[in-house]
TORFI-898484 format. One record per atom (N, C-alpha, C, O): z, y, x; residue in three letters. Coordinates in steps of 0.1 Angstrom, whole numbers, plus 5000, padded with zeros to 4 digits. Example, Ala and Ser with C-alpha at 12.3 -4.5 7.8 and 13.67 -1.06 7.14 Angstrom:
507849435132ALA 507849555123ALA 507849675132ALA 508549675142ALA 507149785128SER 507149895137SER 507950005129SER 508050115134SER 
This chain:
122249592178UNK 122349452175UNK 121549372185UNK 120449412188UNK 122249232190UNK 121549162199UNK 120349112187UNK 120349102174UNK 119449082201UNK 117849032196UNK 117748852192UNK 118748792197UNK 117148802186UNK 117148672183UNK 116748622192UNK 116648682203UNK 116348472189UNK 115548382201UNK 116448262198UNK 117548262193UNK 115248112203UNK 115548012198UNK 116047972210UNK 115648012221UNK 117247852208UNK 117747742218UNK 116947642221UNK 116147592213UNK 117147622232UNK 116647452235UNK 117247332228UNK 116747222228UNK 118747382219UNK 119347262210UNK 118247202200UNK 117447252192UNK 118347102202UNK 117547002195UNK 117347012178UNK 118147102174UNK 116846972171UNK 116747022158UNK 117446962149UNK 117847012139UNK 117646792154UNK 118646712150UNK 119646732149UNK 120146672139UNK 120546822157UNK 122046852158UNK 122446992147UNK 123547032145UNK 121147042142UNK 121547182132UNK 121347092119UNK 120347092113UNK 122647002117UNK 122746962106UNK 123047062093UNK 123347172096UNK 123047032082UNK 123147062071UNK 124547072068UNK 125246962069UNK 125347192063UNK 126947202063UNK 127147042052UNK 126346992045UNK 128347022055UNK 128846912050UNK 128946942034UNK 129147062029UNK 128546802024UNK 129046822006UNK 129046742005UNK 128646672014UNK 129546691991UNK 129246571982UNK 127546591973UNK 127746671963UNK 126946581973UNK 125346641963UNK 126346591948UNK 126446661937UNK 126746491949UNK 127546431934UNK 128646451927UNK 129046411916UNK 129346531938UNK 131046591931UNK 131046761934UNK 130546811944UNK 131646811924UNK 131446971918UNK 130247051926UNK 130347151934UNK 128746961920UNK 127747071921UNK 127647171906UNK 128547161897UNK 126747251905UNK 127047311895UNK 126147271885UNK 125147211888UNK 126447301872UNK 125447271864UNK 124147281861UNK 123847381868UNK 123047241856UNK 121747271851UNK 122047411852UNK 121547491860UNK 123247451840UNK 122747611834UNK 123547711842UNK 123447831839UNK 124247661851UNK 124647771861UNK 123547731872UNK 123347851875UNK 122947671878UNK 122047691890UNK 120847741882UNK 119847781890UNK 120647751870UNK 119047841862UNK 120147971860UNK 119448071858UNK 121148001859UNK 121548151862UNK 121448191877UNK 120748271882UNK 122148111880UNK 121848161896UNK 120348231899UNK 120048341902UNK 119448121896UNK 118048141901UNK 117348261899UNK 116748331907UNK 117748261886UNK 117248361876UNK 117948501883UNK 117548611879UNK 118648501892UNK 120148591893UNK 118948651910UNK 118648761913UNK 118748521917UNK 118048561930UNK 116848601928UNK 116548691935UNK 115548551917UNK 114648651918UNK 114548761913UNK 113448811913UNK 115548831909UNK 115748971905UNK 116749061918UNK 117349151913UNK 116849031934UNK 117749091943UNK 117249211945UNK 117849281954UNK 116049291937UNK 115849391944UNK 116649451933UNK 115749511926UNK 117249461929UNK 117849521915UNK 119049501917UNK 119649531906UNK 119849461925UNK 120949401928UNK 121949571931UNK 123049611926UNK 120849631941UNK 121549781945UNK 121349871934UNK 122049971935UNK 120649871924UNK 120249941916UNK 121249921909UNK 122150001908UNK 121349781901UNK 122449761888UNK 123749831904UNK 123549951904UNK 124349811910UNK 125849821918UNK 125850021916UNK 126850071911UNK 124450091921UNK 124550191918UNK 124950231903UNK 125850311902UNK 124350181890UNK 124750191877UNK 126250181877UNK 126750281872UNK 127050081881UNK 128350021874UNK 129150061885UNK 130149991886UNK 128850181897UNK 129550181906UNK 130850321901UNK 132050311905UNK 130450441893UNK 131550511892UNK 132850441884UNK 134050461887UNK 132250341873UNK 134050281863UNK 134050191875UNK 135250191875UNK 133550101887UNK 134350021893UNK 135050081904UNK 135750021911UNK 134750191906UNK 135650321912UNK 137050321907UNK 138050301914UNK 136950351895UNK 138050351883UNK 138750221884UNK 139950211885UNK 138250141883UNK 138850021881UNK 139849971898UNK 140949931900UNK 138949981906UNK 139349981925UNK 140650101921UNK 141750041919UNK 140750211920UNK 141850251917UNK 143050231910UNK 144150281913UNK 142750121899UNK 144150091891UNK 144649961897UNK 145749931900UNK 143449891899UNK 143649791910UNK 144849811925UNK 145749741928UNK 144549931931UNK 145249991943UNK 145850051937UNK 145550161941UNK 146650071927UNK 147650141920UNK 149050151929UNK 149650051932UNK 149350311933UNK 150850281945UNK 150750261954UNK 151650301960UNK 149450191963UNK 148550181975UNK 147950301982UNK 147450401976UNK 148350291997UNK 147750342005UNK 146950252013UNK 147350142015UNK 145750312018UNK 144950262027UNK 145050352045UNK 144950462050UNK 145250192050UNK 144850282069UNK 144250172071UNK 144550052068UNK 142850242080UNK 142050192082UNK 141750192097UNK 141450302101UNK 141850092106UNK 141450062120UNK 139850032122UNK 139249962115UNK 139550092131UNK 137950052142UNK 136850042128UNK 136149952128UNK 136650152114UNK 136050142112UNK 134750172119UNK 133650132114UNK 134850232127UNK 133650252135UNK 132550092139UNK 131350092142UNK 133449972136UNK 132749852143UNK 132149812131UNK 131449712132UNK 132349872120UNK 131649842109UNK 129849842107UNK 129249942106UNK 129049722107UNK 127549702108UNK 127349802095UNK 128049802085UNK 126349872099UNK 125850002091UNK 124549972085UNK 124050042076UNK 123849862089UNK 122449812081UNK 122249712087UNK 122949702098UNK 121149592081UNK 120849512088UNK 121549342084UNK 122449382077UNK 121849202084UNK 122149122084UNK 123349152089UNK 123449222098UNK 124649102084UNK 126449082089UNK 126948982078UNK 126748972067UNK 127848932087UNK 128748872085UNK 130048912082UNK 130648952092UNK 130848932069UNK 132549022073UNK 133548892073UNK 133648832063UNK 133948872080UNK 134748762078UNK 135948812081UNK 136248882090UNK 137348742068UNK 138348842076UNK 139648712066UNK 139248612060UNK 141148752067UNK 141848652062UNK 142048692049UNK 141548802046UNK 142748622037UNK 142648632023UNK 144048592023UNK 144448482023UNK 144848722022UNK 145948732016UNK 146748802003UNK 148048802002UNK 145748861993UNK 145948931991UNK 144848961973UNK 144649061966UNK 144348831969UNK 144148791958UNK 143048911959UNK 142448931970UNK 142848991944UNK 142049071937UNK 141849211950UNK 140849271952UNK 143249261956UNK 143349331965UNK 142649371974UNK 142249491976UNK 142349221983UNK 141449241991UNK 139749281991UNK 139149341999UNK 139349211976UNK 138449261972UNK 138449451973UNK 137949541981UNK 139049451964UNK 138849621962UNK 138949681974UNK 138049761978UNK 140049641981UNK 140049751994UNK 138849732003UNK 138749802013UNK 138149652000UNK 136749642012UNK 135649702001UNK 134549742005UNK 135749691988UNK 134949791983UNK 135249951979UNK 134750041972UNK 136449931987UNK 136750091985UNK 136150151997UNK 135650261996UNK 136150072013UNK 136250132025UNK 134850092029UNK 134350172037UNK 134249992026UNK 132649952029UNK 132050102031UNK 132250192024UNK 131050112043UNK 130050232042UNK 128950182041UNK 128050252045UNK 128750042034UNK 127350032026UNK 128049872014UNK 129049832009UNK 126249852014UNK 127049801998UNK 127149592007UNK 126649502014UNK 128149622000UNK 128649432006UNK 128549331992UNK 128849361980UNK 127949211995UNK 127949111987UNK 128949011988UNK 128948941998UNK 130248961978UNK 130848881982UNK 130448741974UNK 129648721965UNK 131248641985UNK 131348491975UNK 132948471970UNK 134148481975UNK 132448451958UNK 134048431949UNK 133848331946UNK 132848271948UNK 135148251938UNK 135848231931UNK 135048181919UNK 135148241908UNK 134148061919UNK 133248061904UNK 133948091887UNK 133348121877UNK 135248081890UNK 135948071880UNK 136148191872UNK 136348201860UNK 136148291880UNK 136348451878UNK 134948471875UNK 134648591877UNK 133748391871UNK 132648471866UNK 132148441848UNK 131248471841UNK 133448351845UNK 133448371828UNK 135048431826UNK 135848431835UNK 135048461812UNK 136348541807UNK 137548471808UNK 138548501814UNK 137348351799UNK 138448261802UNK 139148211812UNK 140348201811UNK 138348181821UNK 138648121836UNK 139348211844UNK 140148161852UNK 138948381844UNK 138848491847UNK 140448521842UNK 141048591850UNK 140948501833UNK 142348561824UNK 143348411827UNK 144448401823UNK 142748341834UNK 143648201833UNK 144148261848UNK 145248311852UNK 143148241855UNK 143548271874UNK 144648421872UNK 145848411876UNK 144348531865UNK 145348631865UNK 146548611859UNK 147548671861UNK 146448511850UNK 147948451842UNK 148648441858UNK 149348541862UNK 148248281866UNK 148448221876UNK 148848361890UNK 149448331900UNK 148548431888UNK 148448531896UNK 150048641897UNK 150648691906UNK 150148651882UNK 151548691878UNK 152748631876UNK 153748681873UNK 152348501878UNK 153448421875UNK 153748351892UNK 154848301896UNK 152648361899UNK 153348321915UNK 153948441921UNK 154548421932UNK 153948601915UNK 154348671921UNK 155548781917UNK 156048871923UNK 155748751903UNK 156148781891UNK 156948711885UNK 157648751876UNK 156848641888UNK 158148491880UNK 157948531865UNK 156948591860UNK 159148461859UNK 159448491845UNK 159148651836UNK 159248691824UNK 158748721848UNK 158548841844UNK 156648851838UNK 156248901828UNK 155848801850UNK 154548691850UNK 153448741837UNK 152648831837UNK 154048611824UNK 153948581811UNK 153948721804UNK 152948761799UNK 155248791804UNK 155748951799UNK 154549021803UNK 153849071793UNK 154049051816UNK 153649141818UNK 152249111813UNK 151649191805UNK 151849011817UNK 150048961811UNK 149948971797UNK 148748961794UNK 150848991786UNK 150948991775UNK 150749161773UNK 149849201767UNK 151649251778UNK 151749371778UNK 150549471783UNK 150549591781UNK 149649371790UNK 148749451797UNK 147249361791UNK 146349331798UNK 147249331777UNK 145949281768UNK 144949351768UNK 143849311770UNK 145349461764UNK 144249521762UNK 143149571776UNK 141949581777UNK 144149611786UNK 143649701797UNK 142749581805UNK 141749571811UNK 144249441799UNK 143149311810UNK 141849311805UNK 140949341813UNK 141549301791UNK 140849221781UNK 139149321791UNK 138149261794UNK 139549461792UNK 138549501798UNK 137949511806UNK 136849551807UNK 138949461818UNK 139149411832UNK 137849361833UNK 136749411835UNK 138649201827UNK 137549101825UNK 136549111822UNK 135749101831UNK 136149141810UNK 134549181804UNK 133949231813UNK 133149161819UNK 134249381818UNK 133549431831UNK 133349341843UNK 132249341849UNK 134349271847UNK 133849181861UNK 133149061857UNK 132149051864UNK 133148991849UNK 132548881844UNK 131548931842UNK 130648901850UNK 131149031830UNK 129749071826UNK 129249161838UNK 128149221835UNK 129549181852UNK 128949241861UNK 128649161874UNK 127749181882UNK 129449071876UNK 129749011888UNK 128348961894UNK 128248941906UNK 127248921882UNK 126248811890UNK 125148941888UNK 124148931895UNK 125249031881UNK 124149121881UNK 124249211896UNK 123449281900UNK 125549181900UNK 125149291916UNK 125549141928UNK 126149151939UNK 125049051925UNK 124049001932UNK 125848861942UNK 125848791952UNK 126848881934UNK 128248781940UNK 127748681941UNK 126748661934UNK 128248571948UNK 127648441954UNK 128948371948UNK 130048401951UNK 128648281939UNK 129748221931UNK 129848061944UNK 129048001952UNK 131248051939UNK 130947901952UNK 132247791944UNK 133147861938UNK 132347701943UNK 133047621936UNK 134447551945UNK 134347441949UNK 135347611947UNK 136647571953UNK 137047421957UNK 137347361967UNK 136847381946UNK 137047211945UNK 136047101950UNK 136346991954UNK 134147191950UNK 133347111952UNK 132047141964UNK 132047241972UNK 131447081963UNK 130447131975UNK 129947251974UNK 129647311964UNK 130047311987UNK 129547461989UNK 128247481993UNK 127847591998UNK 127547371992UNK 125847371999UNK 125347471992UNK 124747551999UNK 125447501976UNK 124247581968UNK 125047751974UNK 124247851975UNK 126647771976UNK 126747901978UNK 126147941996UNK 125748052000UNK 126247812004UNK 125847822017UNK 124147912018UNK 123648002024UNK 123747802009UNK 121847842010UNK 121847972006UNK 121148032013UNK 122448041996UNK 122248141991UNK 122848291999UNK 122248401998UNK 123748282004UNK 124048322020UNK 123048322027UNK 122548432031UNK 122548232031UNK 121348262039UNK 120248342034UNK 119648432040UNK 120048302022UNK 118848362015UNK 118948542017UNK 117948612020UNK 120148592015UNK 120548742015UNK 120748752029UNK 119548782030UNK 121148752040UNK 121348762052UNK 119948772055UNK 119548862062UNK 119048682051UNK 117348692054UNK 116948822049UNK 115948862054UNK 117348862043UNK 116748982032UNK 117749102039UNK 117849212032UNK 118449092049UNK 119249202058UNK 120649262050UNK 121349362052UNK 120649172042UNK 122449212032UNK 123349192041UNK 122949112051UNK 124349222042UNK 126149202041UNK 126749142035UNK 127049202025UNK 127249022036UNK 128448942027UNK 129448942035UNK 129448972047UNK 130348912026UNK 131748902027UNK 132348772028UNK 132548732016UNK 132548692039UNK 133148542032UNK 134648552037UNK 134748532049UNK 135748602031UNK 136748592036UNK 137448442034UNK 137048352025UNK 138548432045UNK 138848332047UNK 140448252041UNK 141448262048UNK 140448172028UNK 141748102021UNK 141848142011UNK 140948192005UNK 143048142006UNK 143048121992UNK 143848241986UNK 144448201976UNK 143848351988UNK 144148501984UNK 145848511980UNK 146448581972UNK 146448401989UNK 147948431991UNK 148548412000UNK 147848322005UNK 149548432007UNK 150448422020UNK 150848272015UNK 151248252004UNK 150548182026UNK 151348042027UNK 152648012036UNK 152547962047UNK 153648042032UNK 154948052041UNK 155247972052UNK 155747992063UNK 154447812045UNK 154747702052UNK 153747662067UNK 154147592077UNK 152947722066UNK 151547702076UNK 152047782085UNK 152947862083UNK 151347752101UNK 151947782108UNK 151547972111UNK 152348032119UNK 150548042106UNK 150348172105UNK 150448172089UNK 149548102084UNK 151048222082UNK 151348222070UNK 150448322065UNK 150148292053UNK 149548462070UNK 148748542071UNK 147248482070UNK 146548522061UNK 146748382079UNK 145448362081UNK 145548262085UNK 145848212096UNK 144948192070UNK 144848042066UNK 143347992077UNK 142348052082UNK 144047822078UNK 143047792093UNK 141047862085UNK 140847882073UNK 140347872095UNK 138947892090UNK 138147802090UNK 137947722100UNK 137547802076UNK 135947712078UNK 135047722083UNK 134847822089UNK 133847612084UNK 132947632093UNK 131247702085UNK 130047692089UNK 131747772076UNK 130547812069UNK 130147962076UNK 128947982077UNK 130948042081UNK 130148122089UNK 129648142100UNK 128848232105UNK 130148042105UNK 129947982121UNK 128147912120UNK 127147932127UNK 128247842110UNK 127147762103UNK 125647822099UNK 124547792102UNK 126347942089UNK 125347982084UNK 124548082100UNK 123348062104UNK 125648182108UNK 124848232118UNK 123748112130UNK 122748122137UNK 124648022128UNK 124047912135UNK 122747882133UNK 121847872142UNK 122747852116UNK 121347842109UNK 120047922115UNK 118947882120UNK 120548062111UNK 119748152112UNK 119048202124UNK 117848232125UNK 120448172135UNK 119948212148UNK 118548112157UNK 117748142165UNK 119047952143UNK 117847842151UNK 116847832142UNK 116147742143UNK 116747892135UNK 115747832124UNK 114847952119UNK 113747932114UNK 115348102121UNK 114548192119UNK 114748312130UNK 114148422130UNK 115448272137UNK 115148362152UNK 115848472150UNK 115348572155UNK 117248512141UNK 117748612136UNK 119648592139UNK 120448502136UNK 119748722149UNK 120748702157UNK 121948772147UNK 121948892149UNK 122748732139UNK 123748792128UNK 124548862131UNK 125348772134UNK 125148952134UNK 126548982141UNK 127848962125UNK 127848992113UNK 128748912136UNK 129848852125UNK 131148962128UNK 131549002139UNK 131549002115UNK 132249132119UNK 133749102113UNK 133949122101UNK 135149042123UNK 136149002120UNK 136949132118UNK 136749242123UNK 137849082107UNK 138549172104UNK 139749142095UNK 139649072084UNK 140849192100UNK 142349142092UNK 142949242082UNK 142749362083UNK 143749202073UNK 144049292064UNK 145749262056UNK 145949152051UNK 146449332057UNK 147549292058UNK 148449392047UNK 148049502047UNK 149549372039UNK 150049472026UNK 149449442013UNK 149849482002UNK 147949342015UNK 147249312001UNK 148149211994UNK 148049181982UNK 149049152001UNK 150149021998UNK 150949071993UNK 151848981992UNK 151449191988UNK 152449281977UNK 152349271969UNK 151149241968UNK 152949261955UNK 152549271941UNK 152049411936UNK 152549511938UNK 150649391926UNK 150849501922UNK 151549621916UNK 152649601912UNK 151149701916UNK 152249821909UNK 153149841921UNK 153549961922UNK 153549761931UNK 154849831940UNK 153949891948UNK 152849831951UNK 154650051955UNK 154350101965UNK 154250031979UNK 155149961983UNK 152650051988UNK 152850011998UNK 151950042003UNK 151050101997UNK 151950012019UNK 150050082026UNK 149349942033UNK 149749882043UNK 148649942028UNK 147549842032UNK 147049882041UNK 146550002041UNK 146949782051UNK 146149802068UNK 144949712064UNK 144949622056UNK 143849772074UNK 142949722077UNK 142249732094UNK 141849832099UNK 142249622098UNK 141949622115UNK 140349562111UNK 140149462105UNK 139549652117UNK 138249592121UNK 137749592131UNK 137249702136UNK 137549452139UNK 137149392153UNK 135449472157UNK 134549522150UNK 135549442169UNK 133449422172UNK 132849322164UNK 133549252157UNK 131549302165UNK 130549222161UNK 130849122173UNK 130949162185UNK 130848942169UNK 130448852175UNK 129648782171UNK 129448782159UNK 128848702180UNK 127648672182UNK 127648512186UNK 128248462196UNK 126848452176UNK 126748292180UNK 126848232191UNK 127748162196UNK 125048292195UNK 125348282209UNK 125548292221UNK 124648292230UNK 127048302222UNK 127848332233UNK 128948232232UNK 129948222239UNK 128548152217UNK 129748042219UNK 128947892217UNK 129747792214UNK 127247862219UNK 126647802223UNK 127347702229UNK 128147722238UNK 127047542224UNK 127347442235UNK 126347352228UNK 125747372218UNK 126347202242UNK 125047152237UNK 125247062223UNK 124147022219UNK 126047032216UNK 126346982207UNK 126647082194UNK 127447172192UNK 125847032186UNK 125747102169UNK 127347182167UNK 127647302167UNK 128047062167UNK 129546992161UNK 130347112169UNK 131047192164UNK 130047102184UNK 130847152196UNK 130747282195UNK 131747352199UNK 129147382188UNK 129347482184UNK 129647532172UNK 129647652171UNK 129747472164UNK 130147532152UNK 131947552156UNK 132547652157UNK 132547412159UNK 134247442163UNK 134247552174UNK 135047632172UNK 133747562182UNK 133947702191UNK 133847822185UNK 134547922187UNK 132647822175UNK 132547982174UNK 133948002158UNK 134548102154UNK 133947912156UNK 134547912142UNK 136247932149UNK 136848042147UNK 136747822158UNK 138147892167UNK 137948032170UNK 138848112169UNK 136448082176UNK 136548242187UNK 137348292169UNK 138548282166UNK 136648322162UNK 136648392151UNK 138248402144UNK 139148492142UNK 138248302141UNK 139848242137UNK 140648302148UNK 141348382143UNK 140848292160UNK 141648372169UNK 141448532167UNK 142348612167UNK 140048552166UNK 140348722166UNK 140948782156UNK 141848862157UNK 140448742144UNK 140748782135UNK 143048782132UNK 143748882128UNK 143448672136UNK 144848662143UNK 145648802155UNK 146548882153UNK 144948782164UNK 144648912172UNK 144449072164UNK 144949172169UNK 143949072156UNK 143849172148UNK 144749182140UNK 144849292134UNK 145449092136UNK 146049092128UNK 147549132130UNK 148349192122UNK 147949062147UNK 149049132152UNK 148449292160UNK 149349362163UNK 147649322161UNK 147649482163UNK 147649562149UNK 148249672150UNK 147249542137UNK 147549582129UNK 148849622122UNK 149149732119UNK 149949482120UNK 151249492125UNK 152349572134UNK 153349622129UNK 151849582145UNK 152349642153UNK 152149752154UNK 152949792162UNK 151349842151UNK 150749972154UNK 151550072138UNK 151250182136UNK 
């Protein structure tokens, strides 16, 4: 892993990622869960150890009919501070198969909605009915009970192994800081990139354009605490299938890239560079995975 070290960029230009502070922050009693949630992180590996053989079980029914092939796991960061950043095609899928193939333990940011039951059984309705049609409704009814357990287990586990909930609709400042906070403490997250389905209409229908939150956060880190991140791209492609049908899921995983090497003298100028490098490779990987 490259060594840290501070820029001559001015301190004015490492602005603060973009929010509203007044439109979808989170509540009193979700930011005192949260809190409550981060001074207990050293327990984070311990509870994942507890609840990790049934989510074994569960990653299985999940990949139900699934095969996995796995590219350049070798570029996979093995300890230490990373970034996985990779495209989101592939809903619940993509989850599982990076916690099936991970060789250490990864933190993701989800989906706030998926961390109560309700909200959690509403998105899986939505889930079978964009892929599923009229069939959708049938099948979510038929599968009550097996859901009903689904849920309970991810909801009732999701913040105890340490998930970074982030709000879709509204400012991502409180999941941004909290990213940092674990990356300081030498974790792995996961911020994959769009909205966990193939968009036909866009011009890569695979890998929705990228935000500037991981560009940002290594940015942070690299000026503000002298800690060089390596960001580990990676494409994944077959997770856009419906469950239950037979198929093999690819996974291409790139080298580690590095902030700074996409350095320029403006804040603005490097966050869009490193955030394009990233967005391009991950594309790149994505037609070698394809083709191979």
């Amino acid at each position: 892993m490259r060594g840290g070290g501070c820029s001559e960029m001015s301190r004015k230009n490492r602005t603060q990622p973009s929010g509203s502070d007044s439109a979808g922050r989170f509540t009193f009693a979700e930011n005192f869960a949260i809190e409550k949630t981060i001074e207990k992180m050293e327990s984070f590996e311990q509870e994942y150890r507890r609840v990790e053989p049934t989510l074994q079980k569960w990653i299985s029914f999940l990949l139900f009919k699934k095969k996995i092939r796995v590219l350049g796991l070798q570029n996979w960061v093995k300890e230490g501070p990373n970034i996985v950043v990779g495209n989101h095609c592939g809903a619940f899928k993509d989850v599982a198969i990076l916690l099936r193939i991970a060789p250490r333990m990864i933190f993701f940011t989800a989906n706030k909605e998926i961390f109560t039951p309700e909200n959690f059984n509403r998105l899986i309705l939505k889930h079978f009915k964009r892929h599923l049609k009229d069939f959708g409704p049938i099948l979510y009814m038929l599968l009550r009970p097996l859901r009903n357990s689904l849920v309970r287990f991810v909801s009732g586990h999701i913040t105890r192994v340490g998930t970074i909930p982030v709000d879709l609709n509204g400012s991502r400042r409180e999941a941004l800081s909290r990213c940092q906070e674990y990356l300081r403490k030498g974790r792995a997250i996961i911020t994959l990139q769009g909205r966990g389905r193939v968009r036909p209409h866009d011009p890569h229908p695979y890998v929705s354009p990228f935000k500037r939150g991981p560009a940002i956060l290594a940015n942070n880190l690299y000026h503000e605490n002298g800690i060089s991140v390596p960001i580990t791209p990676l494409a994944l492609f077959g997770t856009q299938l419906p469950w239950i049908v037979p198929a093999t899921i690819g996974v291409n995983i790139g080298e580690p890239m590095f902030i700074q090497d996409y350095l320029k003298d403006d804040f603005s100028q490097t966050i869009e560079n490193f955030r394009n490098a990233l967005e391009d490779r991950v594309k790149a990987l994505f037609l070698e995975l394809i083709r191979k």
